[in-house]
C-alpha positions in Angstrom: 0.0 0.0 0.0 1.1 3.6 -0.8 0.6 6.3 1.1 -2.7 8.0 -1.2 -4.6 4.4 -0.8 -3.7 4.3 3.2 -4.7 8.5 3.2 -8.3 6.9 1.3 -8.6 4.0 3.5 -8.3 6.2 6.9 -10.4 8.9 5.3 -12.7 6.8 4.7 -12.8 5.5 8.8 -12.7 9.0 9.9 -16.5 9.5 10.4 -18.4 7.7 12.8 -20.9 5.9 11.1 -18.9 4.7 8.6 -16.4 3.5 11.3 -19.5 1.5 12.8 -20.4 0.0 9.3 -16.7 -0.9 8.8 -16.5 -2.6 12.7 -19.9 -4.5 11.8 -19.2 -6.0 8.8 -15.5 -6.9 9.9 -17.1 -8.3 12.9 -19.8 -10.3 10.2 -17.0 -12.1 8.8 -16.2 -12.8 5.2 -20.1 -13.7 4.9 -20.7 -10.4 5.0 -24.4 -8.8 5.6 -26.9 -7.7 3.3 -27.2 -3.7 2.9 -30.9 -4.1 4.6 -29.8 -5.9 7.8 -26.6 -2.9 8.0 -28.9 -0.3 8.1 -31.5 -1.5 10.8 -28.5 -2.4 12.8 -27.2 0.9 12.6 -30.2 2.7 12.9 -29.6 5.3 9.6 -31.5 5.9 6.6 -30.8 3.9 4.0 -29.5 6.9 1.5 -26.9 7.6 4.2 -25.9 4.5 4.4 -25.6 4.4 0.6 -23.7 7.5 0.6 -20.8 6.2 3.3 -20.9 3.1 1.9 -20.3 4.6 -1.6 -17.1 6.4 0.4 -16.0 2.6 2.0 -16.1 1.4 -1.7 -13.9 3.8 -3.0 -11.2 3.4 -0.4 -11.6 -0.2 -1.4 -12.1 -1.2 2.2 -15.5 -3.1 1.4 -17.1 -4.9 -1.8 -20.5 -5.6 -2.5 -22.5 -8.5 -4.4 -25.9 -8.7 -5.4 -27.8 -11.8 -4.7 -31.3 -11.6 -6.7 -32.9 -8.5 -4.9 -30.2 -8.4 -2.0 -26.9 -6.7 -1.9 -24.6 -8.3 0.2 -21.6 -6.3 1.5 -18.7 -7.1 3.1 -15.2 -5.9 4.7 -12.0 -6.0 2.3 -9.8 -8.2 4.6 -7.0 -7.7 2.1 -7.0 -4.0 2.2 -7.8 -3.8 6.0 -4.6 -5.9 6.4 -2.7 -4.1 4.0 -3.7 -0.8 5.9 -2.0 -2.2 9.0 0.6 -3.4 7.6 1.7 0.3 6.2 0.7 1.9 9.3 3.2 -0.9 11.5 5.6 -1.6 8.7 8.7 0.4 10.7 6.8 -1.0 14.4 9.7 -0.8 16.9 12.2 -0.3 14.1 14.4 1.2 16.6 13.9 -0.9 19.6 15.5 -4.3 20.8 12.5 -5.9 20.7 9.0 -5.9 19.1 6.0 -8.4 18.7 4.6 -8.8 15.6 2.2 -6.6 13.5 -1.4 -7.7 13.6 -3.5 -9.4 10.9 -6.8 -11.0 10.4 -7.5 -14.2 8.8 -11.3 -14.2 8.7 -12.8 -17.4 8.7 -14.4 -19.5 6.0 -17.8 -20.3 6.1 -17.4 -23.8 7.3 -14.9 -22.6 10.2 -11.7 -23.3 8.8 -9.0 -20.7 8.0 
């Protein structure tokens, strides 16, 4: 990741609702939800939600995919991963010591990695 997509990607986190939707749908896994069940959950009208999650799409931090009448979105593990790994790439560059920068491995639908 350069620096523009990591500017994007933390743009894109920088308001609070779309911070929720982003928490939510990482927390949904790679299933994802569909936009209907995002919205009720967080409690916004659904052009708002369509307007940050337009913003989330363009930082590349979630994708959708329509399934008949339902859109289905979900959190871009890849670029969440890759947006930690820029922001810890130099982590304790300069100390003795240092653990390891974190990633997430979501899980597959049948519980296997």
């Amino acid at each position: 990741m350069k620096m523009d997509g990591a500017l994007s990607a933390l743009n894109a986190l920088s308001h609070e609702t779309r911070l929720a939707a982003y928490r939510r749908l990482v927390k949904a896994g790679p299933d994802g939800m569909s936009v209907g069940e995002l919205r009720e959950e967080l409690d916004v009208p659904p052009a708002t939600l369509t307007a940050h999650l337009n913003v989330l799409r363009v930082a590349d931090l979630v994708q959708d995919q329509r399934e008949g009448r339902v859109i289905r979105v979900t959190a871009n593990f890849d670029q969440m991963n890759a947006l930690l790994a820029y922001l810890t790439e130099n982590c304790c560059a300069d100390a003795r010591q240092c653990e390891p920068a974190p990633v997430c491995v979501p899980h597959t639908r049948r519980g296997t990695r």
